[in-house]
N, C-alpha and C positions, 0 to 999 in steps of 0.2 A: 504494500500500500504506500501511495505518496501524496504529500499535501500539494495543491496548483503552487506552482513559482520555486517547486526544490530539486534541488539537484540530486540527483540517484548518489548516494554513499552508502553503504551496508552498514550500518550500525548491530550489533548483540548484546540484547539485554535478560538474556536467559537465567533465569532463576532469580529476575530482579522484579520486587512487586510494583514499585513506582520510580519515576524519576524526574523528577522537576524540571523542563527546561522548555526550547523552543524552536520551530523546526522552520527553518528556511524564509524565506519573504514576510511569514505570519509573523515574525520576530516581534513586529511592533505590537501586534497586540497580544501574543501570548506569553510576554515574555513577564516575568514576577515585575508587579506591581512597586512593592514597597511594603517591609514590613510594620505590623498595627501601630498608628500612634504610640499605645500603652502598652509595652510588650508583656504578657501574662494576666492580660484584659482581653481577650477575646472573646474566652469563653470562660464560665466556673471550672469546664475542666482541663483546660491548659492552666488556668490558673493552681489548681491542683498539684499539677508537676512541676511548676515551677519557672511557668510560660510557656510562649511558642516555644518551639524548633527553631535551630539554624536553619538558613535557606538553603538546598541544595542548588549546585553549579546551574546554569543553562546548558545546554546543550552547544555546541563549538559552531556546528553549521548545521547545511541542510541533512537530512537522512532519509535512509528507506527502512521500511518493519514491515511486518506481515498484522499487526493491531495497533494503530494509535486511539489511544482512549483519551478524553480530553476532562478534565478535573480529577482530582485524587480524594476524593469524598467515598462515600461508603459505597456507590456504583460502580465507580471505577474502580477500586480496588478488589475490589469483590469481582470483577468480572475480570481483570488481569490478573487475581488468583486462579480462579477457575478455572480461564484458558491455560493459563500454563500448565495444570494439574493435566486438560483434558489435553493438551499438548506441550511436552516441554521443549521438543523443537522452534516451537513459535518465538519471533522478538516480536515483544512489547513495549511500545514505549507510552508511560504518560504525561501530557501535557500539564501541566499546574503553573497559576500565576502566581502562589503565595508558596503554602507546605500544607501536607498532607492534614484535611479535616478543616483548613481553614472556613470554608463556609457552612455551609448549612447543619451539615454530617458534623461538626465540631461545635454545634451552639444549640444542642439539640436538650432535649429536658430527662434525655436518659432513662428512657423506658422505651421497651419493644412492644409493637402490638402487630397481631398479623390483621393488617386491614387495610382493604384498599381505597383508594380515594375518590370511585366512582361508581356505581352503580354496574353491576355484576351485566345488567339485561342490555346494556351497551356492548359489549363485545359479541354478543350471539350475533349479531345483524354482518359484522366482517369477518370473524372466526368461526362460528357455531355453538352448537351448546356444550359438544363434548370441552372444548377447547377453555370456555368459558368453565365447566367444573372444574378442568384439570386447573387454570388461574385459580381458582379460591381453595384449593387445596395444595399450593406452589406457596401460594402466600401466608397461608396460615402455617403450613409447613416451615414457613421462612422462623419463624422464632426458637425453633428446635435448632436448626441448623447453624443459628449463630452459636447457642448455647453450645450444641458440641465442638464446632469448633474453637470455643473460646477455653473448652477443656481441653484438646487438645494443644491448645500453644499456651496452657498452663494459667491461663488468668481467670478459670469458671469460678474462682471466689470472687470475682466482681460483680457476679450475676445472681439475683434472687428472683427465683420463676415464683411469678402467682398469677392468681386468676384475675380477669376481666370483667368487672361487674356492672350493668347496666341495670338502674334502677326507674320506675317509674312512681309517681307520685300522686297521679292524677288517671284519670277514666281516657283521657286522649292518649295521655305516652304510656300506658299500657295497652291499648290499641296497637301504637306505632312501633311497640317494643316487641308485639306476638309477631306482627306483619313481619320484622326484621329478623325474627328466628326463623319462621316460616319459609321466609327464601330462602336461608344460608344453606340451611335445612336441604333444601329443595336442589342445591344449586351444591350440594355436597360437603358441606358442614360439617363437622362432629366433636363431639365433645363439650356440648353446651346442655344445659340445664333449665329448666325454667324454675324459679324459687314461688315459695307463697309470701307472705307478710312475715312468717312467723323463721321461715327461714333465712330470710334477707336480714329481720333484727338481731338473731344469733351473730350474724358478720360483722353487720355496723347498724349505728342509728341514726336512720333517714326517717325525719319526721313527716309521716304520711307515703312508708312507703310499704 
């Protein structure tokens, strides 16, 4: 793969999960920004360790890879994992203007939920329905699959799995709440519960629920 305006180099980045830099003519706009006014204010949890990162190099010139992945957030890297797992021949290279997590994936409120941000009955009409099940059991499956990995590279004591509670309080949003089981349900869900009054109080105390 090559970005428009680079020149063919072979670069290998084989067994490397990100790398900061910038490839050819893009230069001007993918090239690191500047790091944050307040270094160890980005986020609580770079604040945590002690701030950002140093910035890694740019990249020297243009290059050729067989994956350029562009941000180093929790997509990118997770998909330059992967590929390399499911090919370690591949070079990868990814593009970042700051360090890894600076945006969104680094200022996040620290909980995993498997769920997606649209409405399940949107993709039947371009994928199908199979396709669409297999999506909401990819995504909910998504919260296992960090947890094991995060046992495996040794940090699953930073992770406390529980459950996902949705309460209703009123005659409409338990309505809205059956209707929502009902699909997930429908669309291959598992592992959900519906509580009574008396069960949701044992958990916590929602007044009127």
């Amino acid at each position: 793969m090559t970005l428009p305006g680079t020149r063919l180099c072979a670069v290998a980045v084989s067994g490397c999960l990100f790398t900061a830099g910038v490839v050819s003519a893009w230069a001007f706009l993918l090239r690191r920004k500047r790091q944050p006014a307040k270094v160890g204010e980005v986020s609580f949890w770079f604040s945590e360790i002690g701030g950002a990162p140093p910035l890694r190099p740019g990249l020297s010139g243009s290059t050729e890879c067989d994956v350029c992945i562009v941000g180093a957030g929790f997509t990118g890297l997770w998909t330059a994992l992967y590929l390399s797992r499911a090919n370690p021949s591949l070079s990868i290279v990814i593009v970042e203007q700051a360090f890894a997590g600076y945006g969104a994936s680094g200022r996040n409120g620290g909980w995993l939920a498997g769920e997606g941000g649209w409405p399940v009955e949107h993709l039947v009409a371009s994928h199908g329905v199979e396709a669409a099940r297999e999506f909401v059991r990819t995504v909910r499956g998504a919260v296992s699959e960090v947890i094991s990995q995060a046992a495996a590279e040794g940090f699953s004591d930073a992770i406390s799995a529980a459950d996902c509670l949705t309460i209703a309080t009123n005659p409409a949003q338990q309505a809205r709440l059956l209707s929502e089981f009902q699909t997930l349900t429908y669309w291959g869900e598992s592992g959900m519960e519906l509580l009574d009054a008396a069960a949701v109080s044992a958990r916590v105390a929602v007044p009127g629920a």
